[in-house]
N, CA, C and O of each residue as an XYZ file, in Angstrom:
672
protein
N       4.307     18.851     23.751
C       5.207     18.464     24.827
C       5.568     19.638     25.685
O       5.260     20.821     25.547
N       6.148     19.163     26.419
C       6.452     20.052     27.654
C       7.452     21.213     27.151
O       7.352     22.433     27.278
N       8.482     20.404     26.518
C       9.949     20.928     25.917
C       9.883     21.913     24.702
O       8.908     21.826     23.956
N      10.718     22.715     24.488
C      11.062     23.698     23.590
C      10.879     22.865     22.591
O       9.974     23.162     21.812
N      11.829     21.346     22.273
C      11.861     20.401     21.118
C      11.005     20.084     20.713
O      10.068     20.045     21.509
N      10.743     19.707     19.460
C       9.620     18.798     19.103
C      10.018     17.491     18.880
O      11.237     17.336     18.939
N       9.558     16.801     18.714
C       9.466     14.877     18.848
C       9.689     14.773     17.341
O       9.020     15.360     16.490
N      11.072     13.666     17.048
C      11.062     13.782     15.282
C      10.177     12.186     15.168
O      10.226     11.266     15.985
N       9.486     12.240     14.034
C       8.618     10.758     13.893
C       9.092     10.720     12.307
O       8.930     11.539     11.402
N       9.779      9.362     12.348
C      10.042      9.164     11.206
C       9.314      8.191     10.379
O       9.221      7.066     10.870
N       8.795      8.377      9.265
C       7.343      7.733      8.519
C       8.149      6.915      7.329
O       8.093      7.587      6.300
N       8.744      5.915      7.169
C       8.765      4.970      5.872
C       7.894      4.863      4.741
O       6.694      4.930      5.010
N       8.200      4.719      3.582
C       7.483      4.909      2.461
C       7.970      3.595      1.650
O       9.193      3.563      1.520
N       7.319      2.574      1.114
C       7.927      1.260      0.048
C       7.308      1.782     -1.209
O       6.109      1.650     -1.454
N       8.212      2.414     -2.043
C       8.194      2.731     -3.154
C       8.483      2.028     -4.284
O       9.663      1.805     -4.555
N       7.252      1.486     -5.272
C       8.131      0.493     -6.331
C       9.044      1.247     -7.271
O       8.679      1.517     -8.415
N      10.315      1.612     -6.763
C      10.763      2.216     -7.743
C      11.758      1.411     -8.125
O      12.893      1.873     -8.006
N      11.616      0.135     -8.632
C      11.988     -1.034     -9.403
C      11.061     -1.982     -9.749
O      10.064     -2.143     -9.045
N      11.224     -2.533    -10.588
C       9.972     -3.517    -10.966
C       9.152     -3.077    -11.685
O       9.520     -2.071    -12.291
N       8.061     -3.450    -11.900
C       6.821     -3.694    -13.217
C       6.248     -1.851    -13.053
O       6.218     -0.975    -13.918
N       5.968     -1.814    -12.009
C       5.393     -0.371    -11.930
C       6.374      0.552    -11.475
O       5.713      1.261    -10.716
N       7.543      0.988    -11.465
C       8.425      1.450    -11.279
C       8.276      2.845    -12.115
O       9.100      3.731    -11.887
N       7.450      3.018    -12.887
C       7.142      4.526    -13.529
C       6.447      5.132    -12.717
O       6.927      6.252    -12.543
N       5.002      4.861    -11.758
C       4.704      5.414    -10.737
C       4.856      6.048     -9.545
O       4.183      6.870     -8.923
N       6.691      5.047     -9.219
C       7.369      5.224     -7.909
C       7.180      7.255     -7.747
O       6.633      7.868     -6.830
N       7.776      7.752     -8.846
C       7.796      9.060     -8.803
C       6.564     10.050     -7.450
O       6.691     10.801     -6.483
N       5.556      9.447     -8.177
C       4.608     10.003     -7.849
C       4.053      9.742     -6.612
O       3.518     10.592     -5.901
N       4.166      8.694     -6.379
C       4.025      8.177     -4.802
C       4.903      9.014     -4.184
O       4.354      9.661     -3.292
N       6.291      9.290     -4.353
C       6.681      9.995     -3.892
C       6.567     11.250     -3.234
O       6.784     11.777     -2.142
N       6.053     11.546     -4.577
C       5.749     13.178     -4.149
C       4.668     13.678     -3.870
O       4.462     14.885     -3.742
N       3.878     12.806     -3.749
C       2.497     12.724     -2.752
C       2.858     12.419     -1.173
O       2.229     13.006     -0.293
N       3.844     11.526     -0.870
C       4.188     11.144      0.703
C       4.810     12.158      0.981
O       4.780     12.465      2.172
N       5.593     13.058      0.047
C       6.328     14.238      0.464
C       5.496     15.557      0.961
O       5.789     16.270      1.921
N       4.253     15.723     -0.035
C       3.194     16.858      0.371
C       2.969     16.408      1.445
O       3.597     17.100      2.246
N       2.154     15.241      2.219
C       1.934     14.689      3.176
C       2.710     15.192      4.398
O       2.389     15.984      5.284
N       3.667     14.593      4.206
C       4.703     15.416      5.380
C       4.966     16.606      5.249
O       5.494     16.954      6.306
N       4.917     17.294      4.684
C       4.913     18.958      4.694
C       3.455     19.357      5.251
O       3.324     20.191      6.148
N       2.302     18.651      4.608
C       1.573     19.352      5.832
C       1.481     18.968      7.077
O       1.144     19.855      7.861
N       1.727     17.638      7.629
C       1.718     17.452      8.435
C       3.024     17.860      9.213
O       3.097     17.427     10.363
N       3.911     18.517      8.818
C       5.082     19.605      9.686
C       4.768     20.838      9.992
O       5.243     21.381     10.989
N       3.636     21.651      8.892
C       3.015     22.687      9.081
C       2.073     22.447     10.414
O       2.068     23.197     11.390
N       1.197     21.133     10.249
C      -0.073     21.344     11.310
C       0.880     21.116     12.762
O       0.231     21.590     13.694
N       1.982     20.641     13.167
C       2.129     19.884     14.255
C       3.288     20.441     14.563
O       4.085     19.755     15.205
N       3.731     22.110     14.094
C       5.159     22.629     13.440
C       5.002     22.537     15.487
O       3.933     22.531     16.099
N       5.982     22.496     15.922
C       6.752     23.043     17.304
C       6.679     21.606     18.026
O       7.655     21.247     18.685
N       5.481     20.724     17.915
C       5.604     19.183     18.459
C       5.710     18.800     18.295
O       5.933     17.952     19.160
N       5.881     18.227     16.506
C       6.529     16.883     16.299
C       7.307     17.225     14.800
O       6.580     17.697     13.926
N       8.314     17.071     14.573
C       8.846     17.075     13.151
C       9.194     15.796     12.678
O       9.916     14.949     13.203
N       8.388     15.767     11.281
C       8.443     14.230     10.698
C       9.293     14.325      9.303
O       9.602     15.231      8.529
N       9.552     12.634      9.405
C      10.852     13.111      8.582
C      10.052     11.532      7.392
O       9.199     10.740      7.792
N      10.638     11.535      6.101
C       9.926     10.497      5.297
C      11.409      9.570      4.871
O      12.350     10.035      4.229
N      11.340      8.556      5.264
C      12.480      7.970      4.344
C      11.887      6.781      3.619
O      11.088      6.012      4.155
N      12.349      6.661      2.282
C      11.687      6.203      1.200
C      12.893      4.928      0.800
O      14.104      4.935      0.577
N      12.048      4.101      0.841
C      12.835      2.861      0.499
C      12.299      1.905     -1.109
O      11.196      2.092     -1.624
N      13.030      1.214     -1.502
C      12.601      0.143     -3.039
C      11.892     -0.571     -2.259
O      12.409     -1.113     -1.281
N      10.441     -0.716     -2.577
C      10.432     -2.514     -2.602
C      10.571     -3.225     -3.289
O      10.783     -4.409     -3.024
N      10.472     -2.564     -4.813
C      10.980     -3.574     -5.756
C       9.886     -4.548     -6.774
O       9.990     -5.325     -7.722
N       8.585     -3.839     -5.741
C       7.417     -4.391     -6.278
C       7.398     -6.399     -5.814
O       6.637     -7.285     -6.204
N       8.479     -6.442     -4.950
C       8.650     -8.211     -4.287
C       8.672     -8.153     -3.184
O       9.263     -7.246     -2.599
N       7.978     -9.185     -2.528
C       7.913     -9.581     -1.606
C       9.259     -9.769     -0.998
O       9.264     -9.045     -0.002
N      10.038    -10.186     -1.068
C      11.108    -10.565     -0.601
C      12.211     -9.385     -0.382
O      13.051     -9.340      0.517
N      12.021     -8.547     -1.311
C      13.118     -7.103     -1.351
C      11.932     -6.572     -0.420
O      12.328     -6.725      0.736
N      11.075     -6.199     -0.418
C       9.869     -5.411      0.493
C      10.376     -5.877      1.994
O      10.933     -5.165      2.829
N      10.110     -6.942      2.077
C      10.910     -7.623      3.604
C      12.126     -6.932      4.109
O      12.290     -6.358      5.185
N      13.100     -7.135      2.929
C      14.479     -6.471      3.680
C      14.256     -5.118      3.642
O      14.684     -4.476      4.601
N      13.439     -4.275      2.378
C      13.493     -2.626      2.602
C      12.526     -2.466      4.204
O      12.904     -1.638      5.033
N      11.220     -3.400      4.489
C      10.933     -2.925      5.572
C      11.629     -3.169      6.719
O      11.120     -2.535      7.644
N      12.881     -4.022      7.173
C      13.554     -4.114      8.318
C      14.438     -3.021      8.426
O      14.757     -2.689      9.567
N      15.037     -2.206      7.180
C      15.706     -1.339      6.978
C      15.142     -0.360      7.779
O      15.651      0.188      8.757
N      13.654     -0.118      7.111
C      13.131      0.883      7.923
C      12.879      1.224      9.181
O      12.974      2.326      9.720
N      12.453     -0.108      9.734
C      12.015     -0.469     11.252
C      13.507      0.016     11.666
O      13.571      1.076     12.289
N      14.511     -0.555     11.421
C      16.080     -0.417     11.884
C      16.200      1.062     11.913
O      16.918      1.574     12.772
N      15.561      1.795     11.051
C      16.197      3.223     10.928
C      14.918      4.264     11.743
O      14.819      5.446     11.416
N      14.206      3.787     12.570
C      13.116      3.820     13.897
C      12.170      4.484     13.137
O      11.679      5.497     13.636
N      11.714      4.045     11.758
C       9.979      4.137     11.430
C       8.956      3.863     12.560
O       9.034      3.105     13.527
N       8.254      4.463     12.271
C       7.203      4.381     13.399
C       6.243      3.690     12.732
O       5.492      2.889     13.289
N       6.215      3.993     11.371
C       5.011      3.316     10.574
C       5.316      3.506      9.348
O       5.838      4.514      8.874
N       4.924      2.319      8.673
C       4.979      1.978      6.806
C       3.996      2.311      6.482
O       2.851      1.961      6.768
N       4.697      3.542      5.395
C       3.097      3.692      3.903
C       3.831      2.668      2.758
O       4.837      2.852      2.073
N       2.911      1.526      2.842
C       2.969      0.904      1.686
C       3.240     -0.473      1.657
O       4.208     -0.763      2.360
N       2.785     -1.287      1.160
C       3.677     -0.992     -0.071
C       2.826     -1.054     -1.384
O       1.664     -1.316     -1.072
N       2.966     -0.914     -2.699
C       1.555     -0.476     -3.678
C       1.631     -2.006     -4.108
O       0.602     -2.624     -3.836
N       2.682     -2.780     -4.752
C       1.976     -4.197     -5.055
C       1.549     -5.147     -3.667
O       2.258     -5.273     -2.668
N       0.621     -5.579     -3.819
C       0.077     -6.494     -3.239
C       1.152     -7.513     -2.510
O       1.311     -7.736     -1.310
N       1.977     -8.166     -3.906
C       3.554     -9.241     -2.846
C       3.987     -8.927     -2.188
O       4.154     -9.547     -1.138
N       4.747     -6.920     -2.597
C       5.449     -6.315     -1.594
C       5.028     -6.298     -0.571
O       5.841     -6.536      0.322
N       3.333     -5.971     -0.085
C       2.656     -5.334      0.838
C       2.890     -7.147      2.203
O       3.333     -7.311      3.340
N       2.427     -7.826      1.396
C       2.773     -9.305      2.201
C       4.024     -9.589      2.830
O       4.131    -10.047      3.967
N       5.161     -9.246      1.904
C       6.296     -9.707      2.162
C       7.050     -9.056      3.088
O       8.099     -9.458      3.593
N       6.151     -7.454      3.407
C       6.482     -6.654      4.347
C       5.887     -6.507      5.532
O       6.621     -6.197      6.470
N       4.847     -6.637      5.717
C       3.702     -7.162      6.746
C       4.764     -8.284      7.556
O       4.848     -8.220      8.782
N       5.384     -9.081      6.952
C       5.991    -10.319      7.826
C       6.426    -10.157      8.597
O       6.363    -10.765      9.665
N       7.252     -8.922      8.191
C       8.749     -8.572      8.874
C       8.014     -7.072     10.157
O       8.355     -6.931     11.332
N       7.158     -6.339      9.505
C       6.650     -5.365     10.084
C       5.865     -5.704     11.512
O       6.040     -5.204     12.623
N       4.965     -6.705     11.092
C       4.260     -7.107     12.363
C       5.045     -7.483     13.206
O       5.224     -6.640     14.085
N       5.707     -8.573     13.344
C       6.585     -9.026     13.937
C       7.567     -7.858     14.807
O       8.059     -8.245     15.867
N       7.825     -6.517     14.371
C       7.699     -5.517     15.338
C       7.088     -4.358     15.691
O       7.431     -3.250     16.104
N       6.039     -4.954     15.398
C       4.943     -4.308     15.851
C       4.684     -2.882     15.492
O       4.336     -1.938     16.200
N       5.045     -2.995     13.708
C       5.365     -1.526     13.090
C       3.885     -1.518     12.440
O       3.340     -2.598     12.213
N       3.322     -0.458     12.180
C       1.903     -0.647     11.633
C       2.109     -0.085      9.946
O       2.843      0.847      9.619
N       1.233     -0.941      8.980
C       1.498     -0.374      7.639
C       0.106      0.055      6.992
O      -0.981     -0.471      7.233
N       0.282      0.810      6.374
C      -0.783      1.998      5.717
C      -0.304      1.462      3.874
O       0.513      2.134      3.245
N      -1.000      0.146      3.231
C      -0.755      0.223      1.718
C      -1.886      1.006      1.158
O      -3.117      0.965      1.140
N      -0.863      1.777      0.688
C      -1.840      2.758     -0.672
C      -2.180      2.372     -1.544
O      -2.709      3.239     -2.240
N      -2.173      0.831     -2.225
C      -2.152      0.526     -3.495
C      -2.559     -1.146     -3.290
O      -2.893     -1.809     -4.272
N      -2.521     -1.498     -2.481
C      -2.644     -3.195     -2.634
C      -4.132     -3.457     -2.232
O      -4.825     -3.244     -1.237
N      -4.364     -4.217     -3.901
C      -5.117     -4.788     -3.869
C      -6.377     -5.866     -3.657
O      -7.601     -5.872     -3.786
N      -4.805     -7.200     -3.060
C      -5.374     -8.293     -3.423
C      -6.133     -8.999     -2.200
O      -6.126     -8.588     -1.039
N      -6.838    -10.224     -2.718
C      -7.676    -10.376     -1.400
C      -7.101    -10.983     -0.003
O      -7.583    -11.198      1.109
N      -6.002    -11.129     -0.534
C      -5.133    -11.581      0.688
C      -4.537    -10.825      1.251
O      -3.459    -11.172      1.735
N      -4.864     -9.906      1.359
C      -4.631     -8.550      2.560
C      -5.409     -8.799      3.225
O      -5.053     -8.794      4.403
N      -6.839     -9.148      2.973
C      -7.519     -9.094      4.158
C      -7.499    -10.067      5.456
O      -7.928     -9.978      6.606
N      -6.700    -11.166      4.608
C      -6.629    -12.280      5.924
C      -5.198    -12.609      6.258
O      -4.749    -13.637      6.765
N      -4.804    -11.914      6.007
C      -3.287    -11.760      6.322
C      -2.680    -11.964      7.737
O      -3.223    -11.465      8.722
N      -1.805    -12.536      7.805
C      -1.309    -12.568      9.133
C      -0.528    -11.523      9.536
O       0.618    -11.372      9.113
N      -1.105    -10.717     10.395
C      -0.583     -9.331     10.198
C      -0.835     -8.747     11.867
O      -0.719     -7.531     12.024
N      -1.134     -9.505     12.946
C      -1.315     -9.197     14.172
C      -1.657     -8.000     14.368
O      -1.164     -7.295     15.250
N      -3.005     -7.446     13.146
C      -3.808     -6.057     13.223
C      -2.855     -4.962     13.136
O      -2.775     -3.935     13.810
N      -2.076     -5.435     12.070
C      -0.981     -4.227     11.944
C      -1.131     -3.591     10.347
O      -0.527     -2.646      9.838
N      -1.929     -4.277      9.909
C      -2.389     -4.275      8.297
C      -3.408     -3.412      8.025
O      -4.451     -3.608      8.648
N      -3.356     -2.197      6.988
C      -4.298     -1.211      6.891
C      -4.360     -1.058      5.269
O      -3.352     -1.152      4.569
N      -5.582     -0.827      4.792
C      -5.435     -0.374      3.434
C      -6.345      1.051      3.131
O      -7.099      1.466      4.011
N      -6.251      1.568      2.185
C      -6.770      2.615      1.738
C      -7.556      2.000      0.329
O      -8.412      2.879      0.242
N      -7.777      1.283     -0.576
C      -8.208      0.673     -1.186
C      -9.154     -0.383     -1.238
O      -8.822     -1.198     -0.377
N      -9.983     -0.691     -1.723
C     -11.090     -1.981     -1.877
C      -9.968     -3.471     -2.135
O      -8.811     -3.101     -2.333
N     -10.087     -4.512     -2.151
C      -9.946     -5.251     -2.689
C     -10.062     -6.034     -3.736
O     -11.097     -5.787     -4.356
N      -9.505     -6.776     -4.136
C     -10.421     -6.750     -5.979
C     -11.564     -7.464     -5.773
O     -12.565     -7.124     -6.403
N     -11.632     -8.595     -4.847
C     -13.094     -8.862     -4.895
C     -13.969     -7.893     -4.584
O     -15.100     -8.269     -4.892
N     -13.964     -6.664     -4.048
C     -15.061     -5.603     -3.431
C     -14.960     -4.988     -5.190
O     -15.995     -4.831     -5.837
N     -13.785     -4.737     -5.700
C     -13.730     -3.965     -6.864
C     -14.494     -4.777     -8.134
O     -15.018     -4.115     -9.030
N     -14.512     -5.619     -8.146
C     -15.174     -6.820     -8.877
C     -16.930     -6.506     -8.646
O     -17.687     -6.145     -9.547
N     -17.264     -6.717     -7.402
C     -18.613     -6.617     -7.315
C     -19.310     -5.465     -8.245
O     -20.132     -5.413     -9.160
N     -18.338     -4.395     -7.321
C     -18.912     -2.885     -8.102
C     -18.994     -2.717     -9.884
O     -19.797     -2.135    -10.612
N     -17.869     -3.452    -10.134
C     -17.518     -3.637    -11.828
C     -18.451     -4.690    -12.610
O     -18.383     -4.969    -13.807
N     -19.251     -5.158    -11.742
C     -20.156     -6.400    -12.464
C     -21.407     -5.149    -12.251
O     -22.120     -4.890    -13.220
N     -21.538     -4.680    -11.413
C     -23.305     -3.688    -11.111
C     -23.057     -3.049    -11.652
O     -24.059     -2.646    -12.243
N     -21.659     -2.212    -12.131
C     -21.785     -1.144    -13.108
C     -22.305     -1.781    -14.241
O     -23.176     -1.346    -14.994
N     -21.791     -2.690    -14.294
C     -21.724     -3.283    -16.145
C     -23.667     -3.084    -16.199
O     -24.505     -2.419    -16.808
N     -23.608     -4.118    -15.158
C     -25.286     -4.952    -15.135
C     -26.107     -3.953    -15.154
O     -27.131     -4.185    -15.796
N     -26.011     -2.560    -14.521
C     -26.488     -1.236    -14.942
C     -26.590     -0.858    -15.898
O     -27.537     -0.071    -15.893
N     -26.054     -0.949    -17.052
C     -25.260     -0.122    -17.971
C     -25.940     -1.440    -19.118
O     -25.439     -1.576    -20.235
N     -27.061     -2.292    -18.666
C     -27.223     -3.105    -19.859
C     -26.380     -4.084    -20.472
O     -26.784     -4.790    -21.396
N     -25.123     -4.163    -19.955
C     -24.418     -5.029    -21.151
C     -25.092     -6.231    -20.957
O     -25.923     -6.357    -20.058
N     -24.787     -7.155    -21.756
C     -25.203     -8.422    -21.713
C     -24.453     -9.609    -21.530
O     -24.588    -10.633    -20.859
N     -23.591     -9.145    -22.359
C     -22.445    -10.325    -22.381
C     -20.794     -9.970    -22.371
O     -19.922    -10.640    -22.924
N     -20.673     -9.180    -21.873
C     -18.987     -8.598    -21.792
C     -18.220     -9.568    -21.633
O     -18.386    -10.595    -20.975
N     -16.810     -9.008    -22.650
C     -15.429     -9.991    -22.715
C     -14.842     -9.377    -21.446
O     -15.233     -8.264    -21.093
N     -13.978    -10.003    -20.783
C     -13.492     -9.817    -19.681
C     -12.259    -10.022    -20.373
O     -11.988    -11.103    -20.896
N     -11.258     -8.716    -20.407
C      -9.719     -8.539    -21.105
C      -8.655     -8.326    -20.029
O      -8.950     -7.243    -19.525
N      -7.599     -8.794    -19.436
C      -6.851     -8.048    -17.958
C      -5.523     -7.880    -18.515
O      -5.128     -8.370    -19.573
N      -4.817     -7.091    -17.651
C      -3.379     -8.009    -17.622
C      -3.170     -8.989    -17.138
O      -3.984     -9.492    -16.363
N      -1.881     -9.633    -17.482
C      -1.420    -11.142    -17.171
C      -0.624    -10.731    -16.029
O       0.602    -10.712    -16.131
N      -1.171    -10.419    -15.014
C      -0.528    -10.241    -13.883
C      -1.492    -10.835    -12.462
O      -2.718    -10.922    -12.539
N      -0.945    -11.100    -11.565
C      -1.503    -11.402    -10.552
C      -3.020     -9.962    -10.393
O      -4.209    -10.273    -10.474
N      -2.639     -8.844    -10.221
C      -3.757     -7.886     -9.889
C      -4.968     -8.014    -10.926
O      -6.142     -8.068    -10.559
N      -4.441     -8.067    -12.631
C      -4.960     -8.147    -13.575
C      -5.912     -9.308    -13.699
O      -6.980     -9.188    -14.300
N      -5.475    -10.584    -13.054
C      -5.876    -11.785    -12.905
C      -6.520    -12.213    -12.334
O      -7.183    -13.182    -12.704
N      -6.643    -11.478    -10.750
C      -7.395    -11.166     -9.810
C      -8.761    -10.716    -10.118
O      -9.786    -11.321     -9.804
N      -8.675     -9.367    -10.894
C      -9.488     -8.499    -10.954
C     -10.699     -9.136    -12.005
O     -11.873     -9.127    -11.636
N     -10.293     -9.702    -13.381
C     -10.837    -10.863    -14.110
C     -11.522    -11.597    -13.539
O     -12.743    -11.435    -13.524
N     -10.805    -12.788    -12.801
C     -11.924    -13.566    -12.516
C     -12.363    -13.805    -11.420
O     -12.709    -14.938    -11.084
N     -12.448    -12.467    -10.435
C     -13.238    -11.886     -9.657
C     -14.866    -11.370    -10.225
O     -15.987    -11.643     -9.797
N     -14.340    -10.399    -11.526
C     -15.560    -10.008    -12.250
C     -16.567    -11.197    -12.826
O     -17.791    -11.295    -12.733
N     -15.403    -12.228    -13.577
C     -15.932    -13.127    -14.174
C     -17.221    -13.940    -13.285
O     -18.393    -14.088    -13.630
N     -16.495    -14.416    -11.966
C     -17.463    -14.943    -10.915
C     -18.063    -14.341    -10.197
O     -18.293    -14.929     -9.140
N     -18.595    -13.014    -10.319
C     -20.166    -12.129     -9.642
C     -20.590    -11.470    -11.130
O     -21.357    -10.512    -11.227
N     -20.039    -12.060    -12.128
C     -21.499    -11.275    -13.756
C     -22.574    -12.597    -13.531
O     -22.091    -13.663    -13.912
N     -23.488    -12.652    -13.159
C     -24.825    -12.672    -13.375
C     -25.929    -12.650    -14.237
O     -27.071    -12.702    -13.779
């Protein structure tokens, strides 16, 4: 910029730091935190970014209100959210102003058709893409007849009988 100032950009983070995966929240953390430190180093005099970190709670529904929070508190853009519900339940509220989200962690295949007015980004495969690869490894690797074991969770459940329907 023109000005002595630099431009502050403030970056939202949906952290499950409640809910099923709530031992991870940590670490997400302090990965979005390196993040913004380098990116204050590369951009030091034009833009200073600031991270504010919200619950989603790992729900859709708390994800919703932590992302209006954010939008309210002038995010420019959502990292996250890591479960898949959250990532939906925040997309709702996000698109709708036209906030763009970056999930680090969501899986499921309904990210991809999401109603999300191209505001929806992932860093991850989907479990059906993750499925494919997990059946060619296997089918590589000789097995013949593998038990398919998950968690009893939506991702876990996903990921199952995704595999189950491309083994061959």
């Amino acid at each position: 910029g023109c000005g002595s100032e630099s431009q502050a950009v403030k970056i939202g983070l949906l952290a499950p730091q409640t809910g099923p995966i709530a031992q991870y929240a940590p670490g997400f953390e302090d990965a979005a935190k390196i993040a913004i430190s380098e990116l204050n180093k590369t951009h030091e005099g034009d833009f200073e970014f600031e991270l504010i970190v919200m619950d989603s709670g790992c729900d859709g529904t708390q994800a919703a209100t932590a992302a209006q929070t954010l939008i309210d508190s002038g995010a420019s853009v959502i990292i996250g959210a890591a479960c898949s519900g959250a990532t939906l339940g925040a997309i709702a509220v996000a698109s709708q102003a036209g906030v763009p989200m970056v999930s680090y962690a969501s899986t499921s295949p309904a990210i991809t058709t999401a109603d999300d007015n191209g505001h929806l980004f992932r860093v991850v495969p989907s479990d059906a893409q993750q499925a494919v690869a997990l059946a060619a490894v296997a089918s590589a690797a000789a097995v013949s007849n593998p038990a398919v074991l998950y968690m009893t969770n939506d991702y876990g459940a996903g990921l199952g009988d995704n595999f189950a329907s491309n083994w061959s």
